[in-house]
PAMAR-35778 format. One record per residue (C-alpha): residue in three letters; x, y, z. Coordinates in steps of 0.001 Angstrom, whole numbers, plus 524288, in hexadecimal, padded with zeros to 5 digits. Layout:
BEGIN
ALAXYZ;...
END
This chain:
BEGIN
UNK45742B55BA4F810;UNK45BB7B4CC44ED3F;UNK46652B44034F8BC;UNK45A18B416050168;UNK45059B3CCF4F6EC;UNK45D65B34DB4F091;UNK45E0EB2F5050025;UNK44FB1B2D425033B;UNK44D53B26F04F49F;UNK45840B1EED4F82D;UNK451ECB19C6505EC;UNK44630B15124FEAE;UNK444BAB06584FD83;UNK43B8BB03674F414;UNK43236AF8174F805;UNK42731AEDE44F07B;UNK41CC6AECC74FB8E;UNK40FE0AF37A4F993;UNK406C0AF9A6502D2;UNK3FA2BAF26A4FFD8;UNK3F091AFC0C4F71C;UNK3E755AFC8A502E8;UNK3F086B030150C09;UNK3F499B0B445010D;UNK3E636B106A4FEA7;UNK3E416B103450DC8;UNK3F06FB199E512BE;UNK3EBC2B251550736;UNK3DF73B25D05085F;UNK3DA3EB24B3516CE;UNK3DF44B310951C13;UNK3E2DCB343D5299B;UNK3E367B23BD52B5B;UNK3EF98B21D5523AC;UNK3F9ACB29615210F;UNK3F98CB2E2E512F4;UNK4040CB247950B6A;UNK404D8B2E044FEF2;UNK4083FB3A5F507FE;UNK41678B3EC75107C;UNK40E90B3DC651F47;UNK415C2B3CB752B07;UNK4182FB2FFD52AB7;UNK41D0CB2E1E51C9D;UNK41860B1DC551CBE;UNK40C47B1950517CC;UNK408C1B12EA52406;UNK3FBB6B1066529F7;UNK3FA5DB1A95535F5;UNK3F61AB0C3553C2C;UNK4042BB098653AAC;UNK40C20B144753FAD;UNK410D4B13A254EEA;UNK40E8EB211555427;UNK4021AB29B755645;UNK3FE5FB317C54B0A;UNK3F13EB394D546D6;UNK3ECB4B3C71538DA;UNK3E3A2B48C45363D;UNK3DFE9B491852955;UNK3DADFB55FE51FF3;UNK3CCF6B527652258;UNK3CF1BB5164531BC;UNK3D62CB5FA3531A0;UNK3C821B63CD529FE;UNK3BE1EB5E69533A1;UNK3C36EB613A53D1F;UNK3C5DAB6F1A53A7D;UNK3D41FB6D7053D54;UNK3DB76B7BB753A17;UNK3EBCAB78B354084;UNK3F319B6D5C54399;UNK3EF46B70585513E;UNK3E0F5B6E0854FE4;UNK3E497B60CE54C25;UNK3EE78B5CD5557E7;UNK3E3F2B5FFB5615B;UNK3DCA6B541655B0F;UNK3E858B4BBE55B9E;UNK3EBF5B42C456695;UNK3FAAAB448156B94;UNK3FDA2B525C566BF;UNK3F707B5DD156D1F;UNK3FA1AB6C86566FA;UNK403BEB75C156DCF;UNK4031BB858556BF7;UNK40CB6B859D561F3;UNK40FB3B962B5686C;UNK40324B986355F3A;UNK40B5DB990A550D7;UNK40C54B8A0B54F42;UNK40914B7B6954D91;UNK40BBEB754855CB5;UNK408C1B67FD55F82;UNK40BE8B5FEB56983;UNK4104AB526956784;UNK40E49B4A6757249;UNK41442B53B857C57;UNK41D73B59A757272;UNK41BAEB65B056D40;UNK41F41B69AA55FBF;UNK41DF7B73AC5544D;UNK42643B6BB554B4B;UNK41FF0B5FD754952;UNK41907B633F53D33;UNK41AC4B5B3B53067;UNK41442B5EDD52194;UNK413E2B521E5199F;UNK41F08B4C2A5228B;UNK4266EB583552200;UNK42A6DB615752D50;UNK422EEB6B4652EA6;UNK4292CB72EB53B3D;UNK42805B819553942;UNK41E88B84E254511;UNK4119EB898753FDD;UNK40320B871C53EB0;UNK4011FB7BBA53370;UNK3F463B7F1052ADB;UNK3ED62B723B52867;UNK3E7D1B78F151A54;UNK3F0CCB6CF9512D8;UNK3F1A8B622C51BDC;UNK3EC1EB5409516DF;UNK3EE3BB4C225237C;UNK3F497B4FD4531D5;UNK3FD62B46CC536A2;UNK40089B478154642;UNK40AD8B3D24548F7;UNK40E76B3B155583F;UNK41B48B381C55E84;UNK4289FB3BBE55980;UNK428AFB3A8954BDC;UNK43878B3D7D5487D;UNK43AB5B30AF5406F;UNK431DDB36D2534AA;UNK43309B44D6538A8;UNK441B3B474453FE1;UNK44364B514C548FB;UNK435B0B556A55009;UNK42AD0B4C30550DD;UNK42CC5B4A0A55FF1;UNK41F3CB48CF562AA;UNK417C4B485A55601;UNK41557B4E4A54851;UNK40B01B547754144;UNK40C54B518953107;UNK40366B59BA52834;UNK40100B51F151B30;UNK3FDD5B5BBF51152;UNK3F403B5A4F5071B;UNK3FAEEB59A74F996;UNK3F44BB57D44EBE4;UNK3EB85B4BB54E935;UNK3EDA7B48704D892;UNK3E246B44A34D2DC;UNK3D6DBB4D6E4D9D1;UNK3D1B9B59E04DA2C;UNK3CC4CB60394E655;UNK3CBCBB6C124F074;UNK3C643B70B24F9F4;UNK3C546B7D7A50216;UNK3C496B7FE8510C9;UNK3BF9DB8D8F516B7;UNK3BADDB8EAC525BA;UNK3BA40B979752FB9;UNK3B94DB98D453FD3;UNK3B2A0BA00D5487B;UNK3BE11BA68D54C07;UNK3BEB5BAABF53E98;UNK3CA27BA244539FC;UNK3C93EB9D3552BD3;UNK3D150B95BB522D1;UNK3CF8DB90A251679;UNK3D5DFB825E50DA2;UNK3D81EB81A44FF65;UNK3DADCB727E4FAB5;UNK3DBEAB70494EDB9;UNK3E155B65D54E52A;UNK3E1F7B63D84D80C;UNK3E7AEB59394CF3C;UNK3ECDBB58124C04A;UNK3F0DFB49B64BB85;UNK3FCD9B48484C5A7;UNK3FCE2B540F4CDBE;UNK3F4F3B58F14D8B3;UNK3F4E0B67114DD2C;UNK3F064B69A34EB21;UNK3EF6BB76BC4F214;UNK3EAE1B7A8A4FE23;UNK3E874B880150443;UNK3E326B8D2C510FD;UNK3E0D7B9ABC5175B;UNK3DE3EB9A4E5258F;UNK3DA75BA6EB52EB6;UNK3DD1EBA59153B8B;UNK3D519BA8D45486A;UNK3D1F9BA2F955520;UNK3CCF5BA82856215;UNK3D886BAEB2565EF;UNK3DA98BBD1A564E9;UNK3E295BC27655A78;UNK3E3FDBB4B855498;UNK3E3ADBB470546A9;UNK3EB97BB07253A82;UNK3EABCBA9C952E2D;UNK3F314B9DB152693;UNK3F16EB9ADC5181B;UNK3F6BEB8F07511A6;UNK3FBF7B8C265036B;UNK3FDE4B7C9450014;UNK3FF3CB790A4F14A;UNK4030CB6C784EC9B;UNK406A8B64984E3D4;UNK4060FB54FC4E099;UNK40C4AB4F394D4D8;UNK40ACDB3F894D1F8;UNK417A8B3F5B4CA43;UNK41576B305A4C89B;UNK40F4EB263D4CCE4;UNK418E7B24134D821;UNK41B7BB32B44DA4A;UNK4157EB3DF64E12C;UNK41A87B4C084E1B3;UNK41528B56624EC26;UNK417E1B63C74EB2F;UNK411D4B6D094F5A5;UNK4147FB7C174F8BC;UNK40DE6B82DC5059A;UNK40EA5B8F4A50B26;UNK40873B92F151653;UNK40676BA10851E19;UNK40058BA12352A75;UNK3FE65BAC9E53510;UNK3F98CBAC82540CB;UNK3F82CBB3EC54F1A;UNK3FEEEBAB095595B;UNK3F883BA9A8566C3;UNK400E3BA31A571DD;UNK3F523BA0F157B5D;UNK3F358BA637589D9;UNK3FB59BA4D959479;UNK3F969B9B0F5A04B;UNK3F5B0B9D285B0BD;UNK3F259B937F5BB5D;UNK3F72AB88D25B121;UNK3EDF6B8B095A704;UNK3ECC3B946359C40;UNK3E4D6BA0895A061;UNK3D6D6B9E92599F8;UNK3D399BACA959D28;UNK3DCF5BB043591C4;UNK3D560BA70F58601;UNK3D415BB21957E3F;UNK3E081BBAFD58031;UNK3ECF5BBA2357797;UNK3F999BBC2757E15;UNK3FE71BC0FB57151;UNK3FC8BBCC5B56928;UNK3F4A8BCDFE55C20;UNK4010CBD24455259;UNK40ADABCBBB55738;UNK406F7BBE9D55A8A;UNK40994BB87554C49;UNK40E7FBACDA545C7;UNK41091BAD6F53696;UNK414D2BA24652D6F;UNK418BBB9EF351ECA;UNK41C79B949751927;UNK41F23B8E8A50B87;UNK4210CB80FB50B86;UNK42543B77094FF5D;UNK4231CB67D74FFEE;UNK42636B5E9E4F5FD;UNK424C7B50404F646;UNK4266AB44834EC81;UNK42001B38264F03A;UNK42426B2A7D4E821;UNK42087B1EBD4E82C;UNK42B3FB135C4E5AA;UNK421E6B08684E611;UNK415DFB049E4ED74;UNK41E33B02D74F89A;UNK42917B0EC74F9B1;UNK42589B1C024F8D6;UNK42DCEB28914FA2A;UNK42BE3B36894FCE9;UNK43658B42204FA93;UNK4310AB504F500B5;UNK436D1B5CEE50016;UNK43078B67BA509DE;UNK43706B7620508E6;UNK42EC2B80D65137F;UNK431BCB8D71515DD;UNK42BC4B938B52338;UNK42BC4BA17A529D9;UNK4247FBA0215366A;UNK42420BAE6A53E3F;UNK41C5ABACC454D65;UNK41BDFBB8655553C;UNK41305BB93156289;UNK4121CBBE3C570D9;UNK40D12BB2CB57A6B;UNK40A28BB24958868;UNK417CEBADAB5901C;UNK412F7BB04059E88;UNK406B2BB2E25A628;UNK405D8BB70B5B3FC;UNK3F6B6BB83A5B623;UNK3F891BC4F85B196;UNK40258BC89E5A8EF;UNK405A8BC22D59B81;UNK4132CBC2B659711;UNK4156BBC35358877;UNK41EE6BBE445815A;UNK422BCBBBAD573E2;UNK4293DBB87356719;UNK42CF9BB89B557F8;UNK42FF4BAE4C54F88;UNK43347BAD1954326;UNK43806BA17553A69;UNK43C98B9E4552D9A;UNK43EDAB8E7F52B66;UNK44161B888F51C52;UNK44020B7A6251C47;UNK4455AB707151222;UNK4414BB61D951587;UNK444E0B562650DD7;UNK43FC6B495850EE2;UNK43CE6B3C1C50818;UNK4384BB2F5D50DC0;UNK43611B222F506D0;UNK42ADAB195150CAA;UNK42D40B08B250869;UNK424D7AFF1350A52;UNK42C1AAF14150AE2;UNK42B85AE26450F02;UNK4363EADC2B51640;UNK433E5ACF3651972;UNK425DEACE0D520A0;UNK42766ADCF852412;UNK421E0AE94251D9C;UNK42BCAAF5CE51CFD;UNK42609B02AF51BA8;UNK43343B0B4751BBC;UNK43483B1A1F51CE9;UNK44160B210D51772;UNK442A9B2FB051917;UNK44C5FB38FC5189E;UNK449B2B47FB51BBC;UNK451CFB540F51B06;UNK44D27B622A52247;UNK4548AB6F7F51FB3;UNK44C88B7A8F52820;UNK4531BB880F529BA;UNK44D19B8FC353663;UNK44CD9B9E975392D;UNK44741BA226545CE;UNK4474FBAF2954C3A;UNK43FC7BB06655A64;UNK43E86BBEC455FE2;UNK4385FBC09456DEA;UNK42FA2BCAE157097;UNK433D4BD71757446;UNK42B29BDFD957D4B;UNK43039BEE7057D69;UNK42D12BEF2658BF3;UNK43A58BE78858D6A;UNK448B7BE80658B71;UNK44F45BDCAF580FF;UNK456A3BD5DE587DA;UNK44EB1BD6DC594D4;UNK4478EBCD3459AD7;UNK43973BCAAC59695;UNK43C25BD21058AE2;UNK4349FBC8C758134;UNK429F8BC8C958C55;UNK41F5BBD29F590DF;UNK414A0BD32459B52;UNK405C9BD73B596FE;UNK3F882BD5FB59CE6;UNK3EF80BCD2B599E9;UNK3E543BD28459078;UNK3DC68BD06A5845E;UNK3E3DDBD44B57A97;UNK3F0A0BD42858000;UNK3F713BE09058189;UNK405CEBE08E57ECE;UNK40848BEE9557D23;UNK40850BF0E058B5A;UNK40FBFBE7E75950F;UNK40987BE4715A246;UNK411A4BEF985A881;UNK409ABBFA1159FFE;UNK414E1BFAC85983D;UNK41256BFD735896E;UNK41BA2BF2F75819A;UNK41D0ABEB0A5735C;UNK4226FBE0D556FBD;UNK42A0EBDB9D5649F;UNK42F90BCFB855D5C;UNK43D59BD57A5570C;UNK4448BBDB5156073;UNK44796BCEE7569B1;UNK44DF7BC43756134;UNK44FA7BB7DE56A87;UNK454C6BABFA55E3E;UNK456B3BAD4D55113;UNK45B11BA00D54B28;UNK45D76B996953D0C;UNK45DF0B8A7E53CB3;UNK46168B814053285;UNK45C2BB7378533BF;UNK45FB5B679D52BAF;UNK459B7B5A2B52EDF;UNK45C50B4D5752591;UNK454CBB424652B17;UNK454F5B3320526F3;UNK44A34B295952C52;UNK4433AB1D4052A04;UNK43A59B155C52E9F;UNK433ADB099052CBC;UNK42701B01C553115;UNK42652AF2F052FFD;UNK41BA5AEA5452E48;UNK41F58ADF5553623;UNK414D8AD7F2533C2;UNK4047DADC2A532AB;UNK40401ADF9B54359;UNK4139DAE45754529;UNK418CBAF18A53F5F;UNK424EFAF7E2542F7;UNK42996B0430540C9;UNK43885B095B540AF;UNK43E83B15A553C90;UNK449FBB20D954020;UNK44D14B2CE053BC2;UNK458A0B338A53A23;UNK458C8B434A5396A;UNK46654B4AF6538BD;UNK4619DB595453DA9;UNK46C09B658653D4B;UNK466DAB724B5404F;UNK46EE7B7EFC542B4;UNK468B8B8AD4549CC;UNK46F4FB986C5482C;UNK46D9BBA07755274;UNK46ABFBAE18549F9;UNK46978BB58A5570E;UNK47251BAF1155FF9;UNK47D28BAD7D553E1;UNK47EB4BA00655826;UNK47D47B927155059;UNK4784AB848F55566;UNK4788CB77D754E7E;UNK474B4B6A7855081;UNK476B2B5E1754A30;UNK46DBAB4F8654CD0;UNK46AFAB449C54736;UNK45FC2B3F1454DEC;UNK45A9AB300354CB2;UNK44A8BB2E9D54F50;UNK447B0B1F9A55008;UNK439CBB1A5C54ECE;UNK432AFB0E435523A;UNK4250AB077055243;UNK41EF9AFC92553E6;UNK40FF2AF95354E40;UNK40851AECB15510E;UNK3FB6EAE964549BC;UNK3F368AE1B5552D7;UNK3EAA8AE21154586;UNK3E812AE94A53A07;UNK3E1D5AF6905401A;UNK3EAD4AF8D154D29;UNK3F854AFA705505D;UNK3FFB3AFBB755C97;UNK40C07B02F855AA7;UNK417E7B06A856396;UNK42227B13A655DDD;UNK42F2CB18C4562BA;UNK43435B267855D04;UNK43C1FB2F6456008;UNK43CCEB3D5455B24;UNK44668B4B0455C1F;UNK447FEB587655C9D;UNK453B1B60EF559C1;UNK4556DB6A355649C;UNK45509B754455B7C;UNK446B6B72C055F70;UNK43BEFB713655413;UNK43C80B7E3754CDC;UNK44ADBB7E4254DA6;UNK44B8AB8C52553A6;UNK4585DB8AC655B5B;UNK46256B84325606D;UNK46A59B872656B12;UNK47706B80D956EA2;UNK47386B79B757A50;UNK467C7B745057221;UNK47115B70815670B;UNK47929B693C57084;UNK46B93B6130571F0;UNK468A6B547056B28;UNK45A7FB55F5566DF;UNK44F24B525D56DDD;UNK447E9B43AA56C7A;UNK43B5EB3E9D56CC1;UNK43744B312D570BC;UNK42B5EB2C3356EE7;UNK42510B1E7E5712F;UNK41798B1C0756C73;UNK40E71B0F9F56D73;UNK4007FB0FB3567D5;UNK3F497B094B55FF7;UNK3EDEFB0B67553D6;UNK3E080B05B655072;UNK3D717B06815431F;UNK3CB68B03B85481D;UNK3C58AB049453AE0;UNK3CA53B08B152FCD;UNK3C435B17215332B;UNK3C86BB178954234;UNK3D6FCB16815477B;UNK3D9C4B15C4555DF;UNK3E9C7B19D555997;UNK3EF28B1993566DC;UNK3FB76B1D0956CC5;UNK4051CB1E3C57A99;UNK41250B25AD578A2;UNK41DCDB27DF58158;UNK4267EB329657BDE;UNK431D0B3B425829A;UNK43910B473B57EE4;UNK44442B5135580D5;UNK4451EB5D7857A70;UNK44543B6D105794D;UNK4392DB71F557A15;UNK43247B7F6457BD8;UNK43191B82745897E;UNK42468B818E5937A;UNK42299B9220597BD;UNK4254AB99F458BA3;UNK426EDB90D958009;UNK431D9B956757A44;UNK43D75B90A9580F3;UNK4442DB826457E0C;UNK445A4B78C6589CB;UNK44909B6BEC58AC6;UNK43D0BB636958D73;UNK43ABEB53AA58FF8;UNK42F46B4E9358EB2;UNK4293BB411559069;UNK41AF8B3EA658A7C;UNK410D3B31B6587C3;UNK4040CB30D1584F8;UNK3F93BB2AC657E98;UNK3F0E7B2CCF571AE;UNK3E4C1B288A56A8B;UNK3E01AB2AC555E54;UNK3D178B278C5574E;UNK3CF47B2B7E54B68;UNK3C55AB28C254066;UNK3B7DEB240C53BD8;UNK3B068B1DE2547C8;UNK3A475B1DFC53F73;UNK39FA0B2136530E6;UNK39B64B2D5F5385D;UNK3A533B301854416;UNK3B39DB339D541FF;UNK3BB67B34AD54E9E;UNK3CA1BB38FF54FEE;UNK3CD29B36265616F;UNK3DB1DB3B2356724;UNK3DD64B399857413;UNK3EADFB3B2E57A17;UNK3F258B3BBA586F3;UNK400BAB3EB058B23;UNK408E5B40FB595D5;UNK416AAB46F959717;UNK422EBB49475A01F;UNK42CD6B539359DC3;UNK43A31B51865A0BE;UNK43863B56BD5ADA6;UNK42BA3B4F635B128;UNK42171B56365AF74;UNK415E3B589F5A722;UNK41957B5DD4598A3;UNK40FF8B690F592E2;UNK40791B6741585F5;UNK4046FB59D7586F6;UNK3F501B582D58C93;UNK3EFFEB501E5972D;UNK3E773B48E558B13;UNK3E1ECB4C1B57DCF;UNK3D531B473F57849;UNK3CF0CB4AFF56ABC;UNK3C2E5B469A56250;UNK3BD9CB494755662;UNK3B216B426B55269;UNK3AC15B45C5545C8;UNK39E8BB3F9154103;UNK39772B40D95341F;UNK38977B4298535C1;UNK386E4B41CD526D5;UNK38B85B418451983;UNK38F9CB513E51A3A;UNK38FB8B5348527B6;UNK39889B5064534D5;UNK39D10B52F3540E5;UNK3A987B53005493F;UNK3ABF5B54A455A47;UNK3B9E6B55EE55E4D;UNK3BD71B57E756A80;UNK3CB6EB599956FB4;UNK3D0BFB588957F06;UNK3DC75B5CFF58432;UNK3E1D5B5A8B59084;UNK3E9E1B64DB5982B;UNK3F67CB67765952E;UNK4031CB6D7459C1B;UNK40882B7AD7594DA;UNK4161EB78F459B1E;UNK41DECB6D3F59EE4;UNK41E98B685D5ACC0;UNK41405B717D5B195;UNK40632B6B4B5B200;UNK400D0B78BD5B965;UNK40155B7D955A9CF;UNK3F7A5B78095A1A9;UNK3EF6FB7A1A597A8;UNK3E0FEB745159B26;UNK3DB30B6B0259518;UNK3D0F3B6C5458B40;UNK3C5FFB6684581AE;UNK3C2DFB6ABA5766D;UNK3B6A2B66C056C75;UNK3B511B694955E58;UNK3AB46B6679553F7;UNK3A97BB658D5452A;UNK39F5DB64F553C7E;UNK3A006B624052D56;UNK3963CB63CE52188;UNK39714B5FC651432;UNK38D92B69A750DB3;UNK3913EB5FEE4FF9F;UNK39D8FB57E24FC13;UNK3A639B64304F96D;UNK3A2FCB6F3A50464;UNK3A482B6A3D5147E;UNK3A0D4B74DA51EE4;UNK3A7C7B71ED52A9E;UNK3A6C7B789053965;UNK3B357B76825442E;UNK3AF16B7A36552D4;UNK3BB40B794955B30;UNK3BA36B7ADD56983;UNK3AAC1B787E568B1;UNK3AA8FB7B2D57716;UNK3B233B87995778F;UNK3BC52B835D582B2;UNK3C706B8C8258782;UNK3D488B830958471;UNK3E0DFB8388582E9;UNK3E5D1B7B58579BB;UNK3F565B7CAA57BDA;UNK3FEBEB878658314;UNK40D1AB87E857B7F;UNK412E2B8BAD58ABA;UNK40F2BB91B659812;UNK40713B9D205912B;UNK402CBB9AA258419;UNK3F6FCB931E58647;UNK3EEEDB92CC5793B;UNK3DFEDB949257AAE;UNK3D720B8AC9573A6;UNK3CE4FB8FC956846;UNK3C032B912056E82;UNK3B2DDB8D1F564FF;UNK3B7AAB8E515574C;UNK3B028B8A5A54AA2;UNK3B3B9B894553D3C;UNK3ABEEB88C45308C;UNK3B0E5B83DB52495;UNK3ADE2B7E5B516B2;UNK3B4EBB754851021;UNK3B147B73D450117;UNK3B723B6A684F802;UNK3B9B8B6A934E93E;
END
């Protein structure tokens, strides 16, 4: 710890040119416009989101609250570029223009890759940054990130508030924010209790949350952060309905292909973060963090592998996982004039130690022999509930998750990363950006079951570029080259095998060109076109759990509108469209023909408003290079309403899916279609004190 502060403190150069005390007041407090310049985001520079070359969306606390937003996947459906995937039911999925991940998950800047559902209880802002993202994030990052920024303690106030609502399929959570403040400390906690229900049979679960903080102003210059969480979540997992004539089979909405105790995904984590944030001068600013996490993850679950218009075959899994996580990092951020040109220089160093205990057992069905073929399998007819204790044969049989061990692996992981970057000012209309990172990543995966050991050694350089020109003040047209890379341990570092450790690691290319407008200070227009291509191992297309080597070629366009079009109308417009060739031609799965979303809020009085939102999405191919396979199209429309019954107590109503349509929002392969939530509302009450 003490060598990489001594070598990041030593990196600094400490500078004498100001920001100007209007940009200063301008970057804290308009939120969602720029990016906070007091807080560790995802970009780490106080620059104006004006000024950054690559597509990026802000969603802010108060956007997650009107519009009734309860995961991280509520929110990527109103974000252009990224669509969700199924995640197998027990996780965050998103996909990144075309590229799947369940790693790509940041807290405060810093990884956050254990695969599970993120509670939004503690979030202050949602940061969704496109393209590959490896120069400020190393390994990962090949098609985007997500950053959560937490909320931490505010000195100097007092207030709360609490959260309670409930569904009318009887879900209900509840949010505790509190902060409190004594001459140079602020205490902050958060809490929130969530039961869980949807239309599905046998769905249910629940997820509490546990954030204190703390904030110390040790000086003038310095600010400590402190912050413990622990989170436990359960939950039933339901892998969706299985596929015929190229579409999933709409006769089955409301049948799980699962069964009610064993389909189950359990989590708990404890989680330390520390951070000290100091200001050299008005113009250099550095900030040390120290993040220590502790996770057991457990998913166990039958799913739907095979469907013959008759017959369902079942098959299955356990999982467990243990993964401790020590990451190290500092950055400094100078301001400085050379010449006629303004520096704005990024120094970081990071260093990652993750230990990784996996242990996968197939199902075992007592109606066959270990060892045998189709022993992890079994054959049932189609009913409502399923009934797994007799096979389609008439054959009474059980199943179990202990008997048939298929990997057991412990990895080590050690990753020590140097990067920089820098953005010029050229002059008031030319901006340049340059940076490169350097990560050095060893990992070692032992084999417990096979007795065998694999290791692998890189040192990986991911370069940067961009270019920004300022026709005038309020637009910018930008060009960006990245590139990104993945291990081929994969993301979740599970194994490695010795033809895959013979592997360099895959790379990620992306070239992006694009426009950014303020209309007004209120309204902010973004546009963009990129060209990106990839190589790697990837989950394979007919039962999702098998690594293949995939290529994959994919550009597009977006557009983003988003703010005050009135004193009375608030509008936030995606629209998005992408195309893609896999390495052997054809059409890649999980990217849609097109995606549209709207959401329109207006504010019919002092205490009272309205929001529309309405979200398109265009079909969509479950498998690679098979267009017969798709998931359908869809639209969805959803509505809010808000009143402010006096200055401290809001009564808010959510409709999703106002029209009740039968969708299907993503399939993770051939059968495992997952069936959109029909009419839902939710009630809640938000009172402040």
């Amino acid at each position: 710890m003490k060598k990489l502060l001594h070598m990041v403190m030593a990196l600094g150069l400490v500078v004498t040119t100001a920001l100007t005390a209007e940009e200063e007041v301008e970057e804290i407090i308009v939120k969602g416009k720029v990016l906070y310049s007091d807080q560790v985001n995802a970009l780490k520079t106080p620059v104006p989101i004006l000024d950054v070359p690559q597509s990026l969306s802000i969603i802010t606390d108060e956007d997650i609250r009107k519009q009734g937003f309860r995961e991280i996947g509520d929110i990527v459906r109103y974000t252009p570029g990224v669509n969700t995937s199924q995640g197998e039911g027990h996780r965050d999925s998103v996909v990144f223009r075309g590229v799947r991940s369940t790693a790509d998950f940041y807290q405060d800047g810093v990884r956050d890759d254990v695969q599970y559902y993120r509670s939004l209880y503690n979030v202050e802002q949602l940061e969704v940054l496109r393209g590959p993202n490896a120069l400020l994030f190393g390994r990962g990052g090949t098609g985007g990130i997500i950053n959560r920024v937490s909320k931490k303690g505010v000195v100097g106030e007092t207030f709360g508030s609490l959260d309670i609502g409930v569904d009318t399929f009887g879900a209900s959570d509840l949010a505790l924010d509190y902060n409190t403040s004594t001459d140079n400390r602020a205490f902050r906690i958060n809490i929130h209790s969530d039961q869980l229900e949807n239309h599905r049979d046998f769905y249910d679960g629940d997820r509490t949350g546990f954030n204190p903080t703390l904030r110390v102003e040790m000086s003038d210059q310095t600010t400590l952060d402190l912050s413990y969480e622990y989170a436990d979540h359960e939950r039933f997992i339901d892998r969706g309905v299985p596929t015929q004539n190229g579409e999933p089979v709409e006769a089955f909405e409301k049948i799980v292909f699962g069964d009610e105790n064993l389909n189950i995904t359990t989590l708990e984590a404890d989680i330390f973060r520390a951070n000290i944030s100091h200001e050299f001068s008005d113009t250099s600013k550095g900030n040390f963090s120290i993040t220590s996490s502790e996770f057991e993850k457990m998913y166990q679950n039958l799913y739907a592998s095979a469907y013959d218009g008759t017959l369902v075959t079942l098959d299955g899994y356990r999982d467990p996982t243990e993964r401790d996580n020590l990451i190290i990092s500092g950055n400094l951020v100078n301001e400085f004039q050379v010449g006629s040109t303004t520096h704005t220089m990024l120094i970081g160093a990071e260093i990652i130690d993750t230990e990784n205990k996996n242990h996968r057992f197939d199902s075992y069905w007592s109606t066959k022999v270990l060892g045998g073929s189709g022993d992890d399998v079994e054959t049932f007819a189609v009913s409502r509930p399923m009934n797994i204790s007799v096979n389609s044969a008439g054959v009474p049989t059980s199943v179990d998750f202990s008997s048939y061990l298929k990997s057991s692996t412990e990895s080590d992981i050690e990753v020590t990363s140097f990067y920089i970057q820098d953005q010029i000012d050229v002059s008031d209309r030319l901006k340049v950006m340059l940076g490169g990172r350097i990560d050095n990543f060893d990992i070692t995966v032992d084999d417990v079951k096979g007795g065998t050991s694999q290791s692998r050694d890189d040192d990986e350089f991911s370069p940067r570029a961009g270019l920004i020109f300022k026709p005038q003040e309020n637009v910018s047209l930008y060009m960006s080259y990245s590139e990104s890379f993945l291990p081929r341990s994969g993301e979740q570092f599970k194994s490695l095998s010795a033809s895959s450790a013979a592997l360099d690691p895959d790379v990620f290319e992306s070239t992006e060109y694009g426009v950014k407008w303020d209309i007004n200070p209120d309204l902010s227009f973004t546009a963009a076109y990129f060209d990106s291509e990839q190589t790697r191992a990837a989950k394979d297309n007919v039962t999702g759990e098998d690594m293949e080597i995939r290529g994959l070629e994919v550009d597009g366009i977006e557009f983003e509108l988003k703010g005050s079009v009135t004193e009375k109308l608030d509008l936030v417009l995606g629209y998005s469209n992408a195309d893609g060739t896999t390495s052997s031609g054809g059409e890649p799965r999980e990217i849609p023909d097109s995606t549209f979303t709207v959401w329109a809020s207006y504010t019919a009085s002092d205490n009272f408003g309205w929001a529309l939102g309405v979200m398109k999405q265009g079909e969509s191919n479950i498998k690679d290079n098979n267009p017969g396979l798709v998931l359908p199209d869809y639209t969805r429309v959803d509505f809010a309403a808000y009143y402010d019954v006096n200055e401290n107590l809001t009564i808010q109503v959510n409709v999703e899916n106002l029209t009740d349509e039968l969708y299907f929002p993503h399939s993770h392969s051939t059968h495992q279609a997952s069936v959109g939530e029909p009419r839902n509302a939710r009630i809640s009450l938000r009172r402040n004190f």
